[in-house]
N, CA, C and O atoms as CSV, one atom per row, in Angstrom:
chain,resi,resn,atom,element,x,y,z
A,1,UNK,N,N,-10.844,-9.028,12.943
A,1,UNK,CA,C,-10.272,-9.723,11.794
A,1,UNK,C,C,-8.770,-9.858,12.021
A,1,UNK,O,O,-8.191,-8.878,12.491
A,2,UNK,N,N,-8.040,-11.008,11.730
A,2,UNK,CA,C,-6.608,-11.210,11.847
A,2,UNK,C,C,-5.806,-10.831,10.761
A,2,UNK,O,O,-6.279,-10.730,9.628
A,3,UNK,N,N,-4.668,-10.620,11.011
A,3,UNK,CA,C,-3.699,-10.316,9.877
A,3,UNK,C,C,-4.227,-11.213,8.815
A,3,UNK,O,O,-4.858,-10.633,7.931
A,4,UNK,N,N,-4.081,-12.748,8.691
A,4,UNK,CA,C,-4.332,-14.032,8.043
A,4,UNK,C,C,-5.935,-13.189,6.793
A,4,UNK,O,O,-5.854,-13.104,5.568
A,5,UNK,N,N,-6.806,-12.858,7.402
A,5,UNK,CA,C,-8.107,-12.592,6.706
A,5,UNK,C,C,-7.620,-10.896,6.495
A,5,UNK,O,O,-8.725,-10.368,6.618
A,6,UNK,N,N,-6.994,-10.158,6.341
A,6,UNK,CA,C,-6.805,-8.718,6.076
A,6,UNK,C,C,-6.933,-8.923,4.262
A,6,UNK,O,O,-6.682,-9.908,3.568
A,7,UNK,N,N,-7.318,-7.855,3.974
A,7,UNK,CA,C,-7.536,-8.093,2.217
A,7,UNK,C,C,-6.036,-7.129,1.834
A,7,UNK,O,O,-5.405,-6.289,2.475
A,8,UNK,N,N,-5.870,-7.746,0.451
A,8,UNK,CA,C,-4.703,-6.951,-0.089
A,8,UNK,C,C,-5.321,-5.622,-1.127
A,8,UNK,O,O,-6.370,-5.436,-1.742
A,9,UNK,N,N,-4.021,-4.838,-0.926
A,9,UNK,CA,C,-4.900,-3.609,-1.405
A,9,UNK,C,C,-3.227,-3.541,-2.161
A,9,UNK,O,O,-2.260,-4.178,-1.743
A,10,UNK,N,N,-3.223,-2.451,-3.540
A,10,UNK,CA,C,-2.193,-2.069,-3.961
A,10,UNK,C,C,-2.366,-0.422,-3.726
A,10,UNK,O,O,-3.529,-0.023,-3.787
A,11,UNK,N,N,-1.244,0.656,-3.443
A,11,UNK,CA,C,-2.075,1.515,-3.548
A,11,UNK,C,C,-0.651,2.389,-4.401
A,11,UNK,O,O,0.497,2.210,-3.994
A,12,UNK,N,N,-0.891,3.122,-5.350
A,12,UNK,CA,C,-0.059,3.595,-6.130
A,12,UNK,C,C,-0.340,5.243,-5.922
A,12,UNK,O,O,-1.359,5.911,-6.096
A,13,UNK,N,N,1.073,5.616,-5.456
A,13,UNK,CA,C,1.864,7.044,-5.261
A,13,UNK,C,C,2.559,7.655,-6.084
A,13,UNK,O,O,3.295,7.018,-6.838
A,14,UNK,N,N,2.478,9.253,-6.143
A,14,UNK,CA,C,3.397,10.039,-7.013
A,14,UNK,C,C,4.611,10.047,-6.419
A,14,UNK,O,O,4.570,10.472,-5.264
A,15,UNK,N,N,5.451,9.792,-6.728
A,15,UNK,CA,C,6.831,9.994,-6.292
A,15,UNK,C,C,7.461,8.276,-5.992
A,15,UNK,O,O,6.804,7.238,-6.056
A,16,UNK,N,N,8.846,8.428,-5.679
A,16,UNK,CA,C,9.732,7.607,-4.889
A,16,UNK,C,C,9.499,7.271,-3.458
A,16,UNK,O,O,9.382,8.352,-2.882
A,17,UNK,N,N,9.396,6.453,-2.742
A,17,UNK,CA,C,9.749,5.755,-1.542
A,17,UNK,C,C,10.632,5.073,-1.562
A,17,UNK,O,O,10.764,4.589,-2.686
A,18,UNK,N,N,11.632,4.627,-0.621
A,18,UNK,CA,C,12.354,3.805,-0.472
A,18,UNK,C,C,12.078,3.278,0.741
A,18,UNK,O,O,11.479,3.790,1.687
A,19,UNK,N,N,12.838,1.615,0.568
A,19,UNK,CA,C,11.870,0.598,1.545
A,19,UNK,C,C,11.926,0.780,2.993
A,19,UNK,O,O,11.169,0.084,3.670
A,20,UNK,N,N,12.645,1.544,3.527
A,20,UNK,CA,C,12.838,2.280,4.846
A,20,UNK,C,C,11.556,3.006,5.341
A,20,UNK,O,O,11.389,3.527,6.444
A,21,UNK,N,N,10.809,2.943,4.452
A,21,UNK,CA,C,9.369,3.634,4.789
A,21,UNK,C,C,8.479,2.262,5.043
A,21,UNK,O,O,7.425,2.543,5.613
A,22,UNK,N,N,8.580,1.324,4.859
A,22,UNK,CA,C,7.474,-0.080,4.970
A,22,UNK,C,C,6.974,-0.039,6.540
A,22,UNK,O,O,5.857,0.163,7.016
A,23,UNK,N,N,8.298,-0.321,7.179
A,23,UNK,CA,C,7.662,-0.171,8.619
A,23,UNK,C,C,6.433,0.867,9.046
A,23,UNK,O,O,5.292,0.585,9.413
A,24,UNK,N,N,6.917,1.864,8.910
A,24,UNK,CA,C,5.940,2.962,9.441
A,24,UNK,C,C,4.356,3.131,8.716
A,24,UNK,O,O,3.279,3.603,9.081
A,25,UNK,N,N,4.900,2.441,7.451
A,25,UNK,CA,C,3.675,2.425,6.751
A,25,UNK,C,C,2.518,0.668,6.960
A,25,UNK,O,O,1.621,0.016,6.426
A,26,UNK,N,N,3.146,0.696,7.751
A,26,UNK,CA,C,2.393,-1.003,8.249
A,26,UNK,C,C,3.163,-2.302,7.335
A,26,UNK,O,O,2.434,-3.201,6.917
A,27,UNK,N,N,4.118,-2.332,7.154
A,27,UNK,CA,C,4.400,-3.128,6.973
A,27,UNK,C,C,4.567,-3.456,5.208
A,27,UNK,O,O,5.251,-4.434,4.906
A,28,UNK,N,N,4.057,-2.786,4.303
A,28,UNK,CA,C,3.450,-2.809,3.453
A,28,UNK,C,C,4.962,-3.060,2.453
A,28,UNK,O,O,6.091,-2.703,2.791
A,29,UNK,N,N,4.557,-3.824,1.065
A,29,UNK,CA,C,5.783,-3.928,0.311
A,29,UNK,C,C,5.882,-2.291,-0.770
A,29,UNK,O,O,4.943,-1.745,-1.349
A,30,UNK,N,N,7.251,-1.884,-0.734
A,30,UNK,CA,C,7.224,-1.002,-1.293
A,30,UNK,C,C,7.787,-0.938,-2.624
A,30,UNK,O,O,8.979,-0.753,-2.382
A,31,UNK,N,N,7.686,-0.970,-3.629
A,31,UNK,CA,C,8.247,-1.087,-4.923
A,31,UNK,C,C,8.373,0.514,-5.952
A,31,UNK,O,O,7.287,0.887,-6.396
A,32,UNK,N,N,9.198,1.109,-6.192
A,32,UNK,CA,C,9.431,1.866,-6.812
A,32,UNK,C,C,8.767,1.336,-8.569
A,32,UNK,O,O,8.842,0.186,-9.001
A,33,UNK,N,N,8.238,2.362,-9.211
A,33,UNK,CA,C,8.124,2.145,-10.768
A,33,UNK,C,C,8.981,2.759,-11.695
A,33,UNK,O,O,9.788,3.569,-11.237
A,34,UNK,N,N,8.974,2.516,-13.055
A,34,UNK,CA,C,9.365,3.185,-13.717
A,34,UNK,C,C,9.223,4.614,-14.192
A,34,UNK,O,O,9.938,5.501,-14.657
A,35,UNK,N,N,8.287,4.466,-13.941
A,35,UNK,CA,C,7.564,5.887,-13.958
A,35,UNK,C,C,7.149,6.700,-12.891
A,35,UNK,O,O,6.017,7.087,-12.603
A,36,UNK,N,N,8.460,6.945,-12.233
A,36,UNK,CA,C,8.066,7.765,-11.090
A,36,UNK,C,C,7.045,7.504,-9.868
A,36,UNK,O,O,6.701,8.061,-8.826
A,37,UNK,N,N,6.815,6.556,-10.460
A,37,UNK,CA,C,5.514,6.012,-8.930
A,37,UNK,C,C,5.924,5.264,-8.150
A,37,UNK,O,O,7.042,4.760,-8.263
A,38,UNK,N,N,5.105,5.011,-7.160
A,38,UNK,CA,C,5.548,3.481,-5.995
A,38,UNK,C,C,4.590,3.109,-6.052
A,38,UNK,O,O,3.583,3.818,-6.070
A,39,UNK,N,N,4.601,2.081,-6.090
A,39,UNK,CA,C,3.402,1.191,-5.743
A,39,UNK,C,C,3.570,0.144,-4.525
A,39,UNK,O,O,4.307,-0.831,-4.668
A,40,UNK,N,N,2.722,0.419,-3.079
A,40,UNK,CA,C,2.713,-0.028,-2.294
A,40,UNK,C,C,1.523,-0.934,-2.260
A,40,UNK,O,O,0.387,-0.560,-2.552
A,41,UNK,N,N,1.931,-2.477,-1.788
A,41,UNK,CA,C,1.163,-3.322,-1.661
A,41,UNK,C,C,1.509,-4.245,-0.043
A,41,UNK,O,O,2.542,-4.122,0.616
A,42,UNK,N,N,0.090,-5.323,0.366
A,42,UNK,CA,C,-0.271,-5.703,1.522
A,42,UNK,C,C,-0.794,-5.817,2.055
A,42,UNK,O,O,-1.536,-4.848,2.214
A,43,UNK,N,N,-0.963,-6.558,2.599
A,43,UNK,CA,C,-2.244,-6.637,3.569
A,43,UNK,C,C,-2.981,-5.524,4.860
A,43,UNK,O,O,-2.865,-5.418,6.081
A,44,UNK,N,N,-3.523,-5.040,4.112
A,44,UNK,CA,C,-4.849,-4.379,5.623
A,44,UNK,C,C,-5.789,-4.503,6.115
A,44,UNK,O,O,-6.763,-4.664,5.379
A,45,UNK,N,N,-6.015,-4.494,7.677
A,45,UNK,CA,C,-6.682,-5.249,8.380
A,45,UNK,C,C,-8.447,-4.672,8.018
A,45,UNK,O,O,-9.463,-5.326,7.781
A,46,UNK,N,N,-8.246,-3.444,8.095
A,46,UNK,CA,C,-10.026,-3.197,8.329
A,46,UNK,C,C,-9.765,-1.940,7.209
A,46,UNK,O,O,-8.884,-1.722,6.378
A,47,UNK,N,N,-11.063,-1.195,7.653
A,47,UNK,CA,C,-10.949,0.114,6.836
A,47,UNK,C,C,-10.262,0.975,7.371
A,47,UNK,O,O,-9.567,1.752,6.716
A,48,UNK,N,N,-10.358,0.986,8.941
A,48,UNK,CA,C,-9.661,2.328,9.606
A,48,UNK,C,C,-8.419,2.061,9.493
A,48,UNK,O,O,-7.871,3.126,9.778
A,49,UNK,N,N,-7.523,1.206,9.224
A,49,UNK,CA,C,-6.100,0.750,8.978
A,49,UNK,C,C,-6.016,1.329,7.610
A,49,UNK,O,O,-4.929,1.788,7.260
A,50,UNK,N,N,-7.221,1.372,6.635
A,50,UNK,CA,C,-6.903,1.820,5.560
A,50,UNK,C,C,-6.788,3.219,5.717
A,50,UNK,O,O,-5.663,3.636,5.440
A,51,UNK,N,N,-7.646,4.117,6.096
A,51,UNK,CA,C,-7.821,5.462,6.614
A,51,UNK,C,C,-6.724,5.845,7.198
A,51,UNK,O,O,-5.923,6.561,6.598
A,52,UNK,N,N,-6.535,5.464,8.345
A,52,UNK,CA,C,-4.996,5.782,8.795
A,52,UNK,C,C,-3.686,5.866,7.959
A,52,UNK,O,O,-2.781,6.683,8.126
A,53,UNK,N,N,-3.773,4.440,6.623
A,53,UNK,CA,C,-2.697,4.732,5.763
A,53,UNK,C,C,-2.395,6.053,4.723
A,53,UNK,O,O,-1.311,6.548,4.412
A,54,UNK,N,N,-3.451,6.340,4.405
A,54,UNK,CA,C,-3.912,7.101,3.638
A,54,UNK,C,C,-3.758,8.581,4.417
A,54,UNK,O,O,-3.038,9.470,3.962
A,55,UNK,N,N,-4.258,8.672,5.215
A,55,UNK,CA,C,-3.484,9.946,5.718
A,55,UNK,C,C,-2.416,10.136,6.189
A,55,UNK,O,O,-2.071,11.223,6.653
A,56,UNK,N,N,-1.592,8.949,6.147
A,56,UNK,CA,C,-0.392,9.370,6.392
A,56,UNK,C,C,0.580,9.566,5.430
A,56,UNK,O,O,1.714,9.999,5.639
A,57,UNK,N,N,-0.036,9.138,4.059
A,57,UNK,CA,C,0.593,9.448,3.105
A,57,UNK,C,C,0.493,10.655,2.435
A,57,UNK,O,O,1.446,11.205,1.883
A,58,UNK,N,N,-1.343,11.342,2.493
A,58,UNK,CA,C,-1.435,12.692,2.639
A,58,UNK,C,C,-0.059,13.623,3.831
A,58,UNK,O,O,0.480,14.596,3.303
A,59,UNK,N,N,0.178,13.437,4.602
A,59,UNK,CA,C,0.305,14.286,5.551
A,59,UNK,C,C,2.006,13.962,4.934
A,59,UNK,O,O,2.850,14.568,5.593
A,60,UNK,N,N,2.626,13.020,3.674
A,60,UNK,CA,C,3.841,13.090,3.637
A,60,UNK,C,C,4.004,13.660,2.135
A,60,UNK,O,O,4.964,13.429,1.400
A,61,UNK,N,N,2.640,14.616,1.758
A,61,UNK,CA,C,2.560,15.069,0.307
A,61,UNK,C,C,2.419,14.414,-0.759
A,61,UNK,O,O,2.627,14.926,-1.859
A,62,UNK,N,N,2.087,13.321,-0.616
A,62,UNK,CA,C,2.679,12.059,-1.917
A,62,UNK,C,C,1.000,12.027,-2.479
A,62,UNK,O,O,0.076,11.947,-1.668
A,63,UNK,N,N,0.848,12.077,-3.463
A,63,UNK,CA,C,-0.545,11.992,-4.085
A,63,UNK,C,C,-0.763,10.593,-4.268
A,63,UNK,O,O,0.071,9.796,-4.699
A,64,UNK,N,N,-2.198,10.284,-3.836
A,64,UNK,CA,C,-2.402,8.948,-4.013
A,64,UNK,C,C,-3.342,8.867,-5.499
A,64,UNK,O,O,-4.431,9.395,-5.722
A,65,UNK,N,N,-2.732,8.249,-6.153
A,65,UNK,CA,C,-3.265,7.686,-7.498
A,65,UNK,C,C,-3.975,6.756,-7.731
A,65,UNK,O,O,-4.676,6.874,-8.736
A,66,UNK,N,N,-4.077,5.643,-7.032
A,66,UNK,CA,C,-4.874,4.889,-6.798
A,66,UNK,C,C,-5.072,3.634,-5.599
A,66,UNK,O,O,-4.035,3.143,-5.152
A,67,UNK,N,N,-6.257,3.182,-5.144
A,67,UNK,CA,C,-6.070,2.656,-4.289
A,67,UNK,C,C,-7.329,1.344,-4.883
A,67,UNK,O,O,-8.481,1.515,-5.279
A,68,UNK,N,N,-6.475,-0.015,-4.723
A,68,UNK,CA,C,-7.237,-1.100,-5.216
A,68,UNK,C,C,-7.044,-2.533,-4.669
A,68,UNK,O,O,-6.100,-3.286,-4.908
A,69,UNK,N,N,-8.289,-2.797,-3.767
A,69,UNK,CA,C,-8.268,-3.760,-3.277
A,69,UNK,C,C,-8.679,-5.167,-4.144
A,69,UNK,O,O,-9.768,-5.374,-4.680
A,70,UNK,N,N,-7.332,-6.206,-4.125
A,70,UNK,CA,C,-7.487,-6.988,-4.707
A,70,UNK,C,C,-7.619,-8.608,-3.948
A,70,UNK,O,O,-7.095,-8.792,-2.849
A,71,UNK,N,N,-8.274,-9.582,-4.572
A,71,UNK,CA,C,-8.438,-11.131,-3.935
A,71,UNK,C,C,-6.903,-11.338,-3.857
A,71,UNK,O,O,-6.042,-10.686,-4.446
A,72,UNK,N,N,-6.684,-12.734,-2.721
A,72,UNK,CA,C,-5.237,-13.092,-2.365
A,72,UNK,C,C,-4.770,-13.924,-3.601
A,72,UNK,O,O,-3.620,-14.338,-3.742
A,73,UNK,N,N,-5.826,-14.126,-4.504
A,73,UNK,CA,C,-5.425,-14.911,-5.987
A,73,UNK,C,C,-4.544,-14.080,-6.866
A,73,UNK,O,O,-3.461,-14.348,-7.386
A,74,UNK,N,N,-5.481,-12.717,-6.905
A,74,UNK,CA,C,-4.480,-11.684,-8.104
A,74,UNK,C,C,-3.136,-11.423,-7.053
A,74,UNK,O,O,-2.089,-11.391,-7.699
A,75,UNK,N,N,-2.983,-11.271,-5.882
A,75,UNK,CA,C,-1.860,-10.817,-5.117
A,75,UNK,C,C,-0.696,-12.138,-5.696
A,75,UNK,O,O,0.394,-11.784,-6.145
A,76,UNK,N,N,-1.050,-13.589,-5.629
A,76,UNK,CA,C,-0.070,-14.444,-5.664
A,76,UNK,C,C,-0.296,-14.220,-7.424
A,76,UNK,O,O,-1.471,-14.576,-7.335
A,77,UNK,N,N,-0.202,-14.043,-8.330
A,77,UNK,CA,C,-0.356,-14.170,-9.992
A,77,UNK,C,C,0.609,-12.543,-9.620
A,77,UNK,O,O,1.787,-12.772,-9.893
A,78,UNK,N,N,0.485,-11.468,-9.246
A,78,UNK,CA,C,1.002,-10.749,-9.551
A,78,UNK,C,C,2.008,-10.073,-9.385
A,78,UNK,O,O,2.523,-9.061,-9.862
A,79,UNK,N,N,2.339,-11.323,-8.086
A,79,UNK,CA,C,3.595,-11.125,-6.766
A,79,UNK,C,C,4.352,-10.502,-7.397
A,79,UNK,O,O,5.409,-10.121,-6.894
């Protein structure tokens, strides 16, 4: 599957990131909340790209709160 067909996923964290983390995290957009969360969104290619993200966010303590793959319709409505 190509970048182009990768599905968007949002995946929302306890804590702060700042966007200096996107790279390492694939690329992914990083947005701080108001409420103490980040919410990282973007495109991923397969599942094991998802797996891989996900433990690397385990392995940086950050609790994952949720993880939700959405159509490229809600991604552009919610840009």
């Amino acid at each position: 599957m190509c970048v182009s067909e990768s599905l968007i996923y949002h995946i929302r964290v306890q804590g702060r990131l700042d966007a200096s983390w996107s790279e390492w995290l694939g690329g992914l957009t990083i947005s701080p909340q108001s409420n103490g969360e980040t919410l990282l969104s973007g495109p991923i290619v397969d599942q094991a790209a998802l797996h891989g993200l996900l433990d690397k966010l385990y392995a940086m303590n950050l609790s994952i709160l949720s993880v939700v793959q959405i159509s490229d319709k809600q991604a552009v409505e919610q840009g």
